[in-house]
N, C-alpha and C positions, 0 to 999 in steps of 0.2 A: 527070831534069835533066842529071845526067852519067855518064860511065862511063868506066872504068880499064882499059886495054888494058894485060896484063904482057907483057914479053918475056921467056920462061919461060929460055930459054936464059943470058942476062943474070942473072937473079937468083941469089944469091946468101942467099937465108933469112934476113937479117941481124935483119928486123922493124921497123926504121927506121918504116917507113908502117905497118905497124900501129897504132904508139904515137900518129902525129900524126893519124892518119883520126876525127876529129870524131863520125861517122857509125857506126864501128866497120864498114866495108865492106868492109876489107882481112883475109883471114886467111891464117897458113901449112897446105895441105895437105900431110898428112902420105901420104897417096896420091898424091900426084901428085910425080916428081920429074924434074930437067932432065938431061940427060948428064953433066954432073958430077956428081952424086949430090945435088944437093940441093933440099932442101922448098920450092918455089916456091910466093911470094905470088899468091894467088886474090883475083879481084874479087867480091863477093857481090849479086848481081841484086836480089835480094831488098829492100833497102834502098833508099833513095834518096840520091845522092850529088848533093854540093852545085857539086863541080867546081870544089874549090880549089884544087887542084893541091899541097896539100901536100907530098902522098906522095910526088910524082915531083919536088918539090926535095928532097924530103931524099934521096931514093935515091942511094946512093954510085956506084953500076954502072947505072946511066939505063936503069932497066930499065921505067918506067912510065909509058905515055902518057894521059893524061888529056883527053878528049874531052864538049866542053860544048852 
């Protein structure tokens, strides 16, 4: 139904969308990280997301586009 585009560079690891993903489809990879050194939010395939864009209103650093 929906899916989460991060912009890896942008994030900052804060978890913000973690906590509000209904779905639990957001997680921080501890393998993957941006040029700044940090643990970017991953979209999880796996699940199905509802595409409510929680995640990408609360992101402080507009790091998450949400595609319905």
């Amino acid at each position: 139904m929906g899916r989460v585009a991060v912009k890896e560079e942008r994030c900052k690891g804060c978890g913000y969308c973690l906590e509000v993903c209904k779905e639990g489809n957001l997680y921080l990879d501890s393998t993957r990280r941006n040029r700044s050194g940090y643990s970017v939010a991953t979209f999880s395939e796996d699940k199905v997301c509802s595409g409510c864009a929680l995640c990408a209103e609360i992101c402080p650093d507009v790091a998450l586009e949400v595609y319905r």
